[in-house]
C-alpha positions as protocol buffer text, in pm:
chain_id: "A"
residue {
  index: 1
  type: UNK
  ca { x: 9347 y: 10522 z: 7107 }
}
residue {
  index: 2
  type: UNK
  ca { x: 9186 y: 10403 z: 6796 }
}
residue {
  index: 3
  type: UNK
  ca { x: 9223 y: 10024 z: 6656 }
}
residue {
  index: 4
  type: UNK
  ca { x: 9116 y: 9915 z: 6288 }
}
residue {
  index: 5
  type: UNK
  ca { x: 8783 y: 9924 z: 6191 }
}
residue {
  index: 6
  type: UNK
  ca { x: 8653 y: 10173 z: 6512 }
}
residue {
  index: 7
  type: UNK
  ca { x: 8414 y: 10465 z: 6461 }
}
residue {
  index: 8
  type: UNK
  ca { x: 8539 y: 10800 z: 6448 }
}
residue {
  index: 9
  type: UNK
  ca { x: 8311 y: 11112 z: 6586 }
}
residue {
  index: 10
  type: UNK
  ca { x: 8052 y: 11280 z: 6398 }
}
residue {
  index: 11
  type: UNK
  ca { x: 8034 y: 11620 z: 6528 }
}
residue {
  index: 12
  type: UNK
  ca { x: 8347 y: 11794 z: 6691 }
}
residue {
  index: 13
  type: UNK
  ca { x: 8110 y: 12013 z: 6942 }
}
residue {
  index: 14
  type: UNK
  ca { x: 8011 y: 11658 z: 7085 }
}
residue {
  index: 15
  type: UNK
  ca { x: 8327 y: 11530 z: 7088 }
}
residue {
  index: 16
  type: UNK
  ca { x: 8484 y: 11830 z: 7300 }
}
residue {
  index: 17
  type: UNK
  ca { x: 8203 y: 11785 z: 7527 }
}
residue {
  index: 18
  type: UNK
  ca { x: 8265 y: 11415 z: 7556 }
}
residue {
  index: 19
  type: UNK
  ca { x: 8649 y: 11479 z: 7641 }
}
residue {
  index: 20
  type: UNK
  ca { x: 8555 y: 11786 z: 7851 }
}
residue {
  index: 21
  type: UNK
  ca { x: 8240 y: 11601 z: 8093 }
}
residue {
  index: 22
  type: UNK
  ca { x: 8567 y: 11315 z: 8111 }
}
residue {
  index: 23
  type: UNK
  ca { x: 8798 y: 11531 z: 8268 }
}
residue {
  index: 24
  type: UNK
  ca { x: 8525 y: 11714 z: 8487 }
}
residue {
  index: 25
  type: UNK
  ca { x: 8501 y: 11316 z: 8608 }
}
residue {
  index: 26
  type: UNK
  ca { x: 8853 y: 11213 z: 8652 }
}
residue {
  index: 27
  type: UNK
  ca { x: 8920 y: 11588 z: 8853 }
}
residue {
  index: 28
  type: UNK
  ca { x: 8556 y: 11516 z: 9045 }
}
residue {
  index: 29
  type: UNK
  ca { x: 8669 y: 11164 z: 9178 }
}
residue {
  index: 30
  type: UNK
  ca { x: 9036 y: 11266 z: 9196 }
}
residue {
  index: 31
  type: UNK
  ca { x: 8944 y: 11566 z: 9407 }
}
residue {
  index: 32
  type: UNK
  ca { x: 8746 y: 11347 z: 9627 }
}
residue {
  index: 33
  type: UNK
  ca { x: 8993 y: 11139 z: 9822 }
}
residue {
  index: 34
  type: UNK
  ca { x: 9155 y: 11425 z: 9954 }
}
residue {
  index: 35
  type: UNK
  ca { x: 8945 y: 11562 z: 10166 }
}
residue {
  index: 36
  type: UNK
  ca { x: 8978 y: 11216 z: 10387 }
}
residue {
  index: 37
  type: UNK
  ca { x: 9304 y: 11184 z: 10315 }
}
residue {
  index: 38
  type: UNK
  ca { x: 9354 y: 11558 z: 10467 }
}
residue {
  index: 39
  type: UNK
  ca { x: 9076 y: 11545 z: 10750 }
}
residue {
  index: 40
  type: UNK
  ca { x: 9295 y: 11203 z: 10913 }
}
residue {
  index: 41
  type: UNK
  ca { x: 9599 y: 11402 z: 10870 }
}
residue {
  index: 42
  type: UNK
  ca { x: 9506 y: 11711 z: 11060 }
}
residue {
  index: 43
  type: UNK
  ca { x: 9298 y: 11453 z: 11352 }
}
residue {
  index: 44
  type: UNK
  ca { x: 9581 y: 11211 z: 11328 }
}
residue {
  index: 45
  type: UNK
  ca { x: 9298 y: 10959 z: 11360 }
}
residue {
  index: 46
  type: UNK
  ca { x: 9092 y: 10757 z: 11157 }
}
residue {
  index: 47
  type: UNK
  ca { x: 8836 y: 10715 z: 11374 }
}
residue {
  index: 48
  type: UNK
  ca { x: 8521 y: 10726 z: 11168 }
}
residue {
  index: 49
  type: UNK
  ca { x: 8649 y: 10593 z: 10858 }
}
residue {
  index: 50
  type: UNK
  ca { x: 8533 y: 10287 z: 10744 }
}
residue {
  index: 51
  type: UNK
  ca { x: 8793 y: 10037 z: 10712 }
}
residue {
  index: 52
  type: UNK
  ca { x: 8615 y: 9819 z: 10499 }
}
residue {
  index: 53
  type: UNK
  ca { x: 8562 y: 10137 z: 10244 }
}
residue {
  index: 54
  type: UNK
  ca { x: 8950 y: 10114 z: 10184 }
}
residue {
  index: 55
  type: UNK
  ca { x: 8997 y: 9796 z: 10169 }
}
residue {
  index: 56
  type: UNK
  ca { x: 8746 y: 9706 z: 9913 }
}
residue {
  index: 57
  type: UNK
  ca { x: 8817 y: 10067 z: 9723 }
}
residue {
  index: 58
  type: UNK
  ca { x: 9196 y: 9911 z: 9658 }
}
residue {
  index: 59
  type: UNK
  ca { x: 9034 y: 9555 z: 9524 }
}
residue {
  index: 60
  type: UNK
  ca { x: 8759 y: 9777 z: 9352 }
}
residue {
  index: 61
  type: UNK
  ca { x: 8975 y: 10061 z: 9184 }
}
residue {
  index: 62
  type: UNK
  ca { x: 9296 y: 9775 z: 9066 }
}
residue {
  index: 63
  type: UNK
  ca { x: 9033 y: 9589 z: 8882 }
}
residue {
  index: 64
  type: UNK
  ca { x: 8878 y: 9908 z: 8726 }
}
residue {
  index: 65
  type: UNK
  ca { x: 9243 y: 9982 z: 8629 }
}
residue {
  index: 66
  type: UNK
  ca { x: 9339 y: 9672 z: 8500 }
}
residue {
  index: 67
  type: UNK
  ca { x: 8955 y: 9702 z: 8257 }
}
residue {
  index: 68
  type: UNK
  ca { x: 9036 y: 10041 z: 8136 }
}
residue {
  index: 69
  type: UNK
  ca { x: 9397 y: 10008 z: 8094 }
}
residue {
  index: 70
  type: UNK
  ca { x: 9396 y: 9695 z: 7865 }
}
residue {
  index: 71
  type: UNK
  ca { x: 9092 y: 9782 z: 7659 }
}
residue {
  index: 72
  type: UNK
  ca { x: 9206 y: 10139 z: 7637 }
}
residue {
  index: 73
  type: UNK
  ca { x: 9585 y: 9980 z: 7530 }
}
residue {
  index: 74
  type: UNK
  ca { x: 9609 y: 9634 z: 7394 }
}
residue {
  index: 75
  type: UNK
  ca { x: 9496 y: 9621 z: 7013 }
}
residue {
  index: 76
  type: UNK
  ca { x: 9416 y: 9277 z: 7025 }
}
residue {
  index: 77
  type: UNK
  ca { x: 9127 y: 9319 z: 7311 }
}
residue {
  index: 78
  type: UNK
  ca { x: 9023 y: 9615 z: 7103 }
}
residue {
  index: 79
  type: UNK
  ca { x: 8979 y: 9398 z: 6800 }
}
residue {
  index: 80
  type: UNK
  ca { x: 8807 y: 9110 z: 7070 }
}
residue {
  index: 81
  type: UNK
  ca { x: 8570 y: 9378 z: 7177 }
}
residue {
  index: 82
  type: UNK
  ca { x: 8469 y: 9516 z: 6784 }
}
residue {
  index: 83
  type: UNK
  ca { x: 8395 y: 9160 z: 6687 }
}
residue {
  index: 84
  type: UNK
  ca { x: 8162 y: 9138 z: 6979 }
}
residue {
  index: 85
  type: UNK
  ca { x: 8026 y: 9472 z: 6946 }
}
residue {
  index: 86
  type: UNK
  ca { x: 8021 y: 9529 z: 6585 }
}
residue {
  index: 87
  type: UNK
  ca { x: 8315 y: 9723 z: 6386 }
}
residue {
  index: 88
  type: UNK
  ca { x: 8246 y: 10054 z: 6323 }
}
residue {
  index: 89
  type: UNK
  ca { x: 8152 y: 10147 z: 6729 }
}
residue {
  index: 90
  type: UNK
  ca { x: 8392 y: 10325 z: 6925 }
}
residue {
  index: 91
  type: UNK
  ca { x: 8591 y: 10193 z: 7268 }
}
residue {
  index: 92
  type: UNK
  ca { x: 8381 y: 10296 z: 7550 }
}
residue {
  index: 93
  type: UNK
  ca { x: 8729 y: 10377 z: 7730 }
}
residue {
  index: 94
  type: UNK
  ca { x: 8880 y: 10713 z: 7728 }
}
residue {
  index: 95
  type: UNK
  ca { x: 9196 y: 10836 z: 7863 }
}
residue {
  index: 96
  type: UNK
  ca { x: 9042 y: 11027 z: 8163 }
}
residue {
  index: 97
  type: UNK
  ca { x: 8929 y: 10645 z: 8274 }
}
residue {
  index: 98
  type: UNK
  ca { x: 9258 y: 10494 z: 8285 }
}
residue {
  index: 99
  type: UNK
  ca { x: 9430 y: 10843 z: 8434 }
}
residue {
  index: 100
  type: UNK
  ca { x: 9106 y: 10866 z: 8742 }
}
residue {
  index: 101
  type: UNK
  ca { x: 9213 y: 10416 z: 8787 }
}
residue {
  index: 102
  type: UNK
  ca { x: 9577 y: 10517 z: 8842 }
}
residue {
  index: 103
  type: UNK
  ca { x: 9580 y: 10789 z: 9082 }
}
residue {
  index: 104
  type: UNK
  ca { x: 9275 y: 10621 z: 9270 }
}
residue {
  index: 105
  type: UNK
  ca { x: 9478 y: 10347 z: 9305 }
}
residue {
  index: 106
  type: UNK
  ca { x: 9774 y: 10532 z: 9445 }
}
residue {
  index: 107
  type: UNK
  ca { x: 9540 y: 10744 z: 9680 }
}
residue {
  index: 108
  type: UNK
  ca { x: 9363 y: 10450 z: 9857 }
}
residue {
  index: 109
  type: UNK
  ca { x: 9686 y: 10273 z: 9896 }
}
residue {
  index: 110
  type: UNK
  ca { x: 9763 y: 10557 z: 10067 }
}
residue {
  index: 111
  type: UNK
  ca { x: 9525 y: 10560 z: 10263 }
}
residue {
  index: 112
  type: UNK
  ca { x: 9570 y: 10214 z: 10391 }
}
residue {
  index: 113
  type: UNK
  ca { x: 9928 y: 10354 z: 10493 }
}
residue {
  index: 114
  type: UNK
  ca { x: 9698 y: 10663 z: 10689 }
}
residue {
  index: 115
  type: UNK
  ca { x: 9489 y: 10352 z: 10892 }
}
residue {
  index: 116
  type: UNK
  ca { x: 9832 y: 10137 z: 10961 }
}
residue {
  index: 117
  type: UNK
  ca { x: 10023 y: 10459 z: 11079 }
}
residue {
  index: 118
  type: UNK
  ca { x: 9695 y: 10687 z: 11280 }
}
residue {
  index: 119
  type: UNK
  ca { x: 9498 y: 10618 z: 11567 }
}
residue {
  index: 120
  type: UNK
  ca { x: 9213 y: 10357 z: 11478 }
}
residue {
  index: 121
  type: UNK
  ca { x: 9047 y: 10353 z: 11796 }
}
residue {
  index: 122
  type: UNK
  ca { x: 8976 y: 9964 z: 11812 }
}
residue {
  index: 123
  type: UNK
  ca { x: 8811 y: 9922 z: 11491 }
}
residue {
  index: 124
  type: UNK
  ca { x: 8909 y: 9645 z: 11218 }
}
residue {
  index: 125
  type: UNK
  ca { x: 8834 y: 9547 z: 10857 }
}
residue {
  index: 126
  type: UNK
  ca { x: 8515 y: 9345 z: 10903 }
}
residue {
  index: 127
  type: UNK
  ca { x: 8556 y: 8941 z: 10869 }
}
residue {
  index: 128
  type: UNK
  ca { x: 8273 y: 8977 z: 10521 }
}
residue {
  index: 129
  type: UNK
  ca { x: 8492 y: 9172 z: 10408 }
}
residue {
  index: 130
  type: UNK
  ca { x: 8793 y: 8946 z: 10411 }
}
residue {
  index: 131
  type: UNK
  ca { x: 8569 y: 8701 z: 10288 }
}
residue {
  index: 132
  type: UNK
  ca { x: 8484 y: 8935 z: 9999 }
}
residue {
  index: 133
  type: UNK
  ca { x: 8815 y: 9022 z: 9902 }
}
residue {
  index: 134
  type: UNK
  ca { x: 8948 y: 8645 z: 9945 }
}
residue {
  index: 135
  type: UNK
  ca { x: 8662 y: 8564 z: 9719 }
}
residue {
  index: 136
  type: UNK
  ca { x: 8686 y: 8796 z: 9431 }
}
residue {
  index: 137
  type: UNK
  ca { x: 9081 y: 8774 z: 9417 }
}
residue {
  index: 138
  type: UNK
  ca { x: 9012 y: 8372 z: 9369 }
}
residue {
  index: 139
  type: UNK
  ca { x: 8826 y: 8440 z: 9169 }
}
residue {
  index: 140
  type: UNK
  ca { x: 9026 y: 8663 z: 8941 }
}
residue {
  index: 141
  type: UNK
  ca { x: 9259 y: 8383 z: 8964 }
}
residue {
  index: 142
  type: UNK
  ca { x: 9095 y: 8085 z: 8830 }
}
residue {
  index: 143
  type: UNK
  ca { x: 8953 y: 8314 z: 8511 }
}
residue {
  index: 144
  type: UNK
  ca { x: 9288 y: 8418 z: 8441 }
}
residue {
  index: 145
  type: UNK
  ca { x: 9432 y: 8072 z: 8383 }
}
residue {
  index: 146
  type: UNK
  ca { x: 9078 y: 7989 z: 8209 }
}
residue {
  index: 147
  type: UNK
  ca { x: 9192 y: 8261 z: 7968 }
}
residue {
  index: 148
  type: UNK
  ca { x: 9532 y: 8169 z: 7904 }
}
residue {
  index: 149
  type: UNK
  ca { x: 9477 y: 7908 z: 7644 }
}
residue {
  index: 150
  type: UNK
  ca { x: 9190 y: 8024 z: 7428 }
}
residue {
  index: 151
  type: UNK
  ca { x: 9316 y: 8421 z: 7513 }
}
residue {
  index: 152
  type: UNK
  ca { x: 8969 y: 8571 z: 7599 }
}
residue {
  index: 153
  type: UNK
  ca { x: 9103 y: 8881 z: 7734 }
}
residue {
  index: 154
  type: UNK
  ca { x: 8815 y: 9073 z: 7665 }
}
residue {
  index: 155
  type: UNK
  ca { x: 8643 y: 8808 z: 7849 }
}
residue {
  index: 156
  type: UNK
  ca { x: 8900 y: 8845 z: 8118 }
}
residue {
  index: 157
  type: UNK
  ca { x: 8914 y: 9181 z: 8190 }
}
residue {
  index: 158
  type: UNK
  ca { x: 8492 y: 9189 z: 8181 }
}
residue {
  index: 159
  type: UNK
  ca { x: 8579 y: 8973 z: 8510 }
}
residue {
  index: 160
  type: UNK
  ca { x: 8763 y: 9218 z: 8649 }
}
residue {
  index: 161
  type: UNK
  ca { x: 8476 y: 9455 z: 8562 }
}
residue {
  index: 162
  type: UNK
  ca { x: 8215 y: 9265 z: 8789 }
}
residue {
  index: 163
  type: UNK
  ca { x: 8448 y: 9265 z: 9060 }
}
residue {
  index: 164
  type: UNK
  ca { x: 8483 y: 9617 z: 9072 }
}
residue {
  index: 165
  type: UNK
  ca { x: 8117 y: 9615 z: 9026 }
}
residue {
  index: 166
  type: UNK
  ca { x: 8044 y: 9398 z: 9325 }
}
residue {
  index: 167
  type: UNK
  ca { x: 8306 y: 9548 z: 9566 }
}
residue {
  index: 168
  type: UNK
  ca { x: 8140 y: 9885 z: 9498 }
}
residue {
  index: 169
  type: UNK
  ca { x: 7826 y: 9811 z: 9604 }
}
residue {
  index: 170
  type: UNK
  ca { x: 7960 y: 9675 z: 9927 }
}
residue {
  index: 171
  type: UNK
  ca { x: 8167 y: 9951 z: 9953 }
}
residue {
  index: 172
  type: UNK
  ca { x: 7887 y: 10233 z: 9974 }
}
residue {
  index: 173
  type: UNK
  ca { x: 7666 y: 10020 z: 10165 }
}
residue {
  index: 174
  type: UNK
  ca { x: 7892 y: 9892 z: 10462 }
}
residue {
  index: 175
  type: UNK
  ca { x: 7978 y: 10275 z: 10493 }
}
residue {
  index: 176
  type: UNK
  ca { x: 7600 y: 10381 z: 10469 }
}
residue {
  index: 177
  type: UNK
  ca { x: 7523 y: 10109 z: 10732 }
}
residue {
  index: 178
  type: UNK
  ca { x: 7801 y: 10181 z: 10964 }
}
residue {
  index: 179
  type: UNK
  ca { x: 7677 y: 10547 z: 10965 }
}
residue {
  index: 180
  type: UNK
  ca { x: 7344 y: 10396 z: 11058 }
}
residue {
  index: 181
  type: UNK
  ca { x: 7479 y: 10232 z: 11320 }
}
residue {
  index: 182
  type: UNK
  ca { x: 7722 y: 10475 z: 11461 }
}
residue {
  index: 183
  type: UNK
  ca { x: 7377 y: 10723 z: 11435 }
}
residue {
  index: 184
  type: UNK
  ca { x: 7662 y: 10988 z: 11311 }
}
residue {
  index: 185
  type: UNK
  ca { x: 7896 y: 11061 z: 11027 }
}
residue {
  index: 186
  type: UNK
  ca { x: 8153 y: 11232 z: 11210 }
}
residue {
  index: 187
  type: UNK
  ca { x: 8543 y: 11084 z: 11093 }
}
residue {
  index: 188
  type: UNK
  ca { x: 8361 y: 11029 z: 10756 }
}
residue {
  index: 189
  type: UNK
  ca { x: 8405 y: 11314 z: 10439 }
}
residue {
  index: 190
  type: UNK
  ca { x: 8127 y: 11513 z: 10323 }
}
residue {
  index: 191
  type: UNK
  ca { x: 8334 y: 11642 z: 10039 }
}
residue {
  index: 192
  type: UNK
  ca { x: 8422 y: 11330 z: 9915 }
}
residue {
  index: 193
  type: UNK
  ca { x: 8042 y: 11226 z: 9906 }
}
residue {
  index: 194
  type: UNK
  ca { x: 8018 y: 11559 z: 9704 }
}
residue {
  index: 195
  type: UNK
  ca { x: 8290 y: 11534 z: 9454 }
}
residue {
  index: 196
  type: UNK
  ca { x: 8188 y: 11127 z: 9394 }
}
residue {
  index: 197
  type: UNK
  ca { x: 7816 y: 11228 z: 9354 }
}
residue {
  index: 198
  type: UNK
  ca { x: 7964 y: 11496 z: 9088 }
}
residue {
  index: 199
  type: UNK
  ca { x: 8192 y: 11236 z: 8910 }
}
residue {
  index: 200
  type: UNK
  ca { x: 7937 y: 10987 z: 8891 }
}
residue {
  index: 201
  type: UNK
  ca { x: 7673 y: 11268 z: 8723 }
}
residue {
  index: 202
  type: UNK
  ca { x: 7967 y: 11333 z: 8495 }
}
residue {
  index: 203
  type: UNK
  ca { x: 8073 y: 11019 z: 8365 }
}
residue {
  index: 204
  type: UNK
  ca { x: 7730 y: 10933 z: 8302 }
}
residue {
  index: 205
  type: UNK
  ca { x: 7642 y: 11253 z: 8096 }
}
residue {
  index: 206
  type: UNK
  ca { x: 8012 y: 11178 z: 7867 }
}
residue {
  index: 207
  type: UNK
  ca { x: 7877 y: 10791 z: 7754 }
}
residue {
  index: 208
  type: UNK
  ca { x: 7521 y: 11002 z: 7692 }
}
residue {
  index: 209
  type: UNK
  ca { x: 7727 y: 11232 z: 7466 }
}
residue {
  index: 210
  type: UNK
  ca { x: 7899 y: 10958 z: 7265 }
}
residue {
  index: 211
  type: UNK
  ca { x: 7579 y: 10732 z: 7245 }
}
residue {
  index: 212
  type: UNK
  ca { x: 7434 y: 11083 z: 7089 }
}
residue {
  index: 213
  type: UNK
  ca { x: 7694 y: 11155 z: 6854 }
}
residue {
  index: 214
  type: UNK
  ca { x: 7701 y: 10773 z: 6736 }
}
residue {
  index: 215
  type: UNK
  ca { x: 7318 y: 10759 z: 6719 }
}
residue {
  index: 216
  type: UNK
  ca { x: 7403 y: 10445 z: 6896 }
}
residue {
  index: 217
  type: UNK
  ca { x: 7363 y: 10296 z: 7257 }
}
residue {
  index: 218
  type: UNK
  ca { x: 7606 y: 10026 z: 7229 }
}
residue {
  index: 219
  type: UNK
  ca { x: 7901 y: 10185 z: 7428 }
}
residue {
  index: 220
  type: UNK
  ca { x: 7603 y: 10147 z: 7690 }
}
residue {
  index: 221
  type: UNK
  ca { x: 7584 y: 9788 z: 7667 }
}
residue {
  index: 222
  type: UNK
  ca { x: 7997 y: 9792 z: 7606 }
}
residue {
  index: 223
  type: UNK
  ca { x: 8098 y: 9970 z: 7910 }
}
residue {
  index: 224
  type: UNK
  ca { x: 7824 y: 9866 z: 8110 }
}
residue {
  index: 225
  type: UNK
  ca { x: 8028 y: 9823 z: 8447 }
}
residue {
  index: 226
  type: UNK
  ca { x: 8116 y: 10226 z: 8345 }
}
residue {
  index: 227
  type: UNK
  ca { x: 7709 y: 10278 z: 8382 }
}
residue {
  index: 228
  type: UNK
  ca { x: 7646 y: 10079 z: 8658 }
}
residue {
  index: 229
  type: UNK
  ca { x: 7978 y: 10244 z: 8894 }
}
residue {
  index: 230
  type: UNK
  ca { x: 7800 y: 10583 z: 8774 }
}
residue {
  index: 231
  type: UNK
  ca { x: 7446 y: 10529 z: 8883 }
}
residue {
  index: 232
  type: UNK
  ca { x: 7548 y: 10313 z: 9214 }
}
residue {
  index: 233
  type: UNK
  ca { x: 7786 y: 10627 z: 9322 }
}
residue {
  index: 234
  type: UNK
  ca { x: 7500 y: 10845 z: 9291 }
}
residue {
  index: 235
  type: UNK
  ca { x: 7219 y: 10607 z: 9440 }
}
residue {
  index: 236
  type: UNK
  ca { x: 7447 y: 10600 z: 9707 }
}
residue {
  index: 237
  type: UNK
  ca { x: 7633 y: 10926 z: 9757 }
}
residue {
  index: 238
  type: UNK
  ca { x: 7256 y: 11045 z: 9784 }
}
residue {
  index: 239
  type: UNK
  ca { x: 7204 y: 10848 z: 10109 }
}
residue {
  index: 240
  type: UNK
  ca { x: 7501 y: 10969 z: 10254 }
}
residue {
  index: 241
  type: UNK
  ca { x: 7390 y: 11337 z: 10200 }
}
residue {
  index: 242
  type: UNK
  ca { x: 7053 y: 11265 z: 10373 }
}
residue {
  index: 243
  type: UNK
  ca { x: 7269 y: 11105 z: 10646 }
}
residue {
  index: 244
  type: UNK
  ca { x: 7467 y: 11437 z: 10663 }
}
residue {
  index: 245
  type: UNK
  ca { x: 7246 y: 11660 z: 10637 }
}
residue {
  index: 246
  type: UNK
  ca { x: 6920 y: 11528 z: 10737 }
}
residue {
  index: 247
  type: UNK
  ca { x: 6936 y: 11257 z: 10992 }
}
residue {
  index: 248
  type: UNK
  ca { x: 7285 y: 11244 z: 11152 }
}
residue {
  index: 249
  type: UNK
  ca { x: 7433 y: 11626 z: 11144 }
}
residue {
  index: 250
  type: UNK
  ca { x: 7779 y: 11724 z: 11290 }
}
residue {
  index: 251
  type: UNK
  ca { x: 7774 y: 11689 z: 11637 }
}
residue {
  index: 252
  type: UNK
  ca { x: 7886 y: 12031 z: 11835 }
}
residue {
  index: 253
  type: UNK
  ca { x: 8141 y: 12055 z: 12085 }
}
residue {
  index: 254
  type: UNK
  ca { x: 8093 y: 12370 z: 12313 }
}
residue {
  index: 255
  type: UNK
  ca { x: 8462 y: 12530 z: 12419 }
}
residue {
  index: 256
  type: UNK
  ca { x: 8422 y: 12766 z: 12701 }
}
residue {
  index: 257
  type: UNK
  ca { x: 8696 y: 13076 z: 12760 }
}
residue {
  index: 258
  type: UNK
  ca { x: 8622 y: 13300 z: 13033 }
}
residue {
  index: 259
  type: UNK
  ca { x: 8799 y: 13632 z: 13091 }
}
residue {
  index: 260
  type: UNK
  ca { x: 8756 y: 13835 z: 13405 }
}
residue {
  index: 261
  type: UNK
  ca { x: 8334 y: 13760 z: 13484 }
}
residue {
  index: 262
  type: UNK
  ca { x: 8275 y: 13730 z: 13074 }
}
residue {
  index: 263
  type: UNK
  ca { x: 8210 y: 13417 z: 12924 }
}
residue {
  index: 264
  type: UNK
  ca { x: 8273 y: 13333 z: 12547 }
}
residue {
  index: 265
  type: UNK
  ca { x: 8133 y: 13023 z: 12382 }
}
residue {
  index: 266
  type: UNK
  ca { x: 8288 y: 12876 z: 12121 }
}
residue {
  index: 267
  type: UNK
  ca { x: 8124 y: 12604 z: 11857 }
}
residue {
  index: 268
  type: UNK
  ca { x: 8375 y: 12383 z: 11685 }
}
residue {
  index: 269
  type: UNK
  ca { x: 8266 y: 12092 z: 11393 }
}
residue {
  index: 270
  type: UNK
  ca { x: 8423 y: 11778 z: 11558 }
}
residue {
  index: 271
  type: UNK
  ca { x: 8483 y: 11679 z: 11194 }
}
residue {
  index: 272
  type: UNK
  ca { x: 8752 y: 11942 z: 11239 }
}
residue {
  index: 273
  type: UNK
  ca { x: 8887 y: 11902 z: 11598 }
}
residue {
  index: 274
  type: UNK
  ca { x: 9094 y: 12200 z: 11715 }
}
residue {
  index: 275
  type: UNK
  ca { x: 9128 y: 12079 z: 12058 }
}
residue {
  index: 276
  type: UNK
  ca { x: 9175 y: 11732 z: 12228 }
}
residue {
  index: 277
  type: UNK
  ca { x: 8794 y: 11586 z: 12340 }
}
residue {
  index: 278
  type: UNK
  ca { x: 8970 y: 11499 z: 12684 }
}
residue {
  index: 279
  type: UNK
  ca { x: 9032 y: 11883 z: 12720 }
}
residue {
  index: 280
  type: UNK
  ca { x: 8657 y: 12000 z: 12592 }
}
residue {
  index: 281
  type: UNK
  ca { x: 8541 y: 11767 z: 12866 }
}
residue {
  index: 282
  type: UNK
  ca { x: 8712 y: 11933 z: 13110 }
}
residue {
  index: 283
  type: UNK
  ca { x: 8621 y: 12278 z: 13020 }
}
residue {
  index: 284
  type: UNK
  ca { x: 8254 y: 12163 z: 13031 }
}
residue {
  index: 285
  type: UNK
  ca { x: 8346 y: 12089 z: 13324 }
}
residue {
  index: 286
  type: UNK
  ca { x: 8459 y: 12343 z: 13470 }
}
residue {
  index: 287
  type: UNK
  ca { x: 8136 y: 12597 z: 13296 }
}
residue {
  index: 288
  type: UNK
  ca { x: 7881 y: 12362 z: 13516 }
}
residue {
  index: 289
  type: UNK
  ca { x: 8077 y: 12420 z: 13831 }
}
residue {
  index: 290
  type: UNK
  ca { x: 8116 y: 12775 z: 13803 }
}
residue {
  index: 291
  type: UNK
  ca { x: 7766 y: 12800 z: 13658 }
}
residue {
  index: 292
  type: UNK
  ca { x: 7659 y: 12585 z: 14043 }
}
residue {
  index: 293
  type: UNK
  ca { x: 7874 y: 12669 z: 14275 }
}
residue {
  index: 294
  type: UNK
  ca { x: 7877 y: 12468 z: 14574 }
}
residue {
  index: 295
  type: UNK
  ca { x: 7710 y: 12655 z: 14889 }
}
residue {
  index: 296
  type: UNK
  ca { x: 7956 y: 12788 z: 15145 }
}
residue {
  index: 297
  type: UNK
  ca { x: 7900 y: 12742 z: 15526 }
}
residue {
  index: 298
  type: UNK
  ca { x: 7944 y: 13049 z: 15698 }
}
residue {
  index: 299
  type: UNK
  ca { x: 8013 y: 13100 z: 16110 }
}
């Protein structure tokens, strides 16, 4: 979506990769709901997941939306954002941004609906969290009728950016701590920390490409809540891999079968539950008496 007076692109090689490393993001952090989305469908649980991760993903990913979508749209905040900026830079928004705020949107709602309808096994959206989200709403509120009058929507919608901003960080960090605290990551995606870490690596390689082609790093300073949801996915989707893989690995559940006098063992992920825990409990069960039998009197 080009306005009047905005930059065009220099060399057509970088501008396929630009559009190209875009899409690789949007599909990347499309892709990575699923898996979660999926994993509480076949557990019908959502034990595990943090609640506080969805709620603050909604707040975090309608903001994001409501950035992209009016800078990537509205004229008038294009113009807002050239006078700023300089005429003759290009909007640091492509399409891929506003397609990835849309259906991230509609996934997360989602899975609210997933946490309202599954097991939740006591847990609740934490009270700083409700704080958070009662904050950053207000104060979306109060700059939206400070904008009314003098119609700084560019101003307005950089608001919205630091919420998203803000709610991200708590985001990755209440779910890095409650793995901490749980000592395990079980209920909680691996892919998802996979594709985000692979989204965020993307998105920041496409505003490297345009700053290149430009010979300019304003769409840095621009789009700067772009850079910093990049680099704080990626900070953090690191952590959760050492989490994963390093300190807190899939627990093992050990399923027992016995025919005639054989005994097969089974291992099944718990991440992927194939049988009810109440039932693997009794089939331990039932190994350690058969493996100590108690002693028989005889006459």
């Amino acid at each position: 979506m080009e306005g009047k007076g905005m930059a065009s692109w220099n060399w057509i090689p970088l501008e396929i990769t630009y559009e190209l490393l875009g899409w690789i993001a949007f599909a990347s952090w499309a892709i990575a709901l699923y898996p979660q989305i999926i994993l509480n469908f076949r557990r019908k649980s959502v034990v595990g997941l943090n609640f506080d991760f969805v709620v603050l993903n909604l707040t975090k990913h309608s903001s994001y939306l409501i950035y992209n979508a009016t800078l990537y749209f509205s004229s008038s905040v294009q113009n807002q954002y050239l006078n700023k900026f300089g005429f003759g830079q290009m909007i640091p928004v492509a399409a891929n941004d506003v397609a990835f705020s849309i259906h991230a949107v509609l996934l997360t709602a989602f899975l609210l609906f997933q946490i309202a309808a599954y097991e939740r096994g006591g847990q609740t959206i934490s009270k700083i969290s409700l704080l958070i989200l009662s904050v950053v709403w207000l104060i979306a509120g109060v700059s939206t009728f400070n904008a009314l009058p003098t119609h700084s929507w560019l101003w307005l919608i950089s608001v919205f950016k630091h919420c998203s901003l803000s709610d991200s960080h708590q985001i990755y960090s209440s779910g890095a701590f409650m793995n901490f605290k749980r000592k395990s990551t079980d209920g909680f995606s691996i892919e998802f920390v996979l594709f985000d870490f692979s989204g965020g690596v993307a998105n920041y390689a496409q505003m490297t490409v345009q700053s290149i082609d430009q010979n300019s790093w304003v769409n840095f300073h621009g789009n700067i809540g772009k850079i910093l949801l990049s680099l704080i996915s990626i900070f953090f989707d690191l952590i959760f891999m050492c989490q994963r893989f390093l300190l807190y690995p899939p627990r093992r559940a050990m399923i027992s079968s016995e025919t005639g006098k054989e005994k097969e063992l089974f291992i099944k992920s718990v991440d992927h539950p194939m049988i009810p825990l109440k039932t693997i409990k009794e089939k331990e069960s039932l190994i350690k008496s058969h493996d100590h039998p108690e002693s028989e009197n005889h006459v």
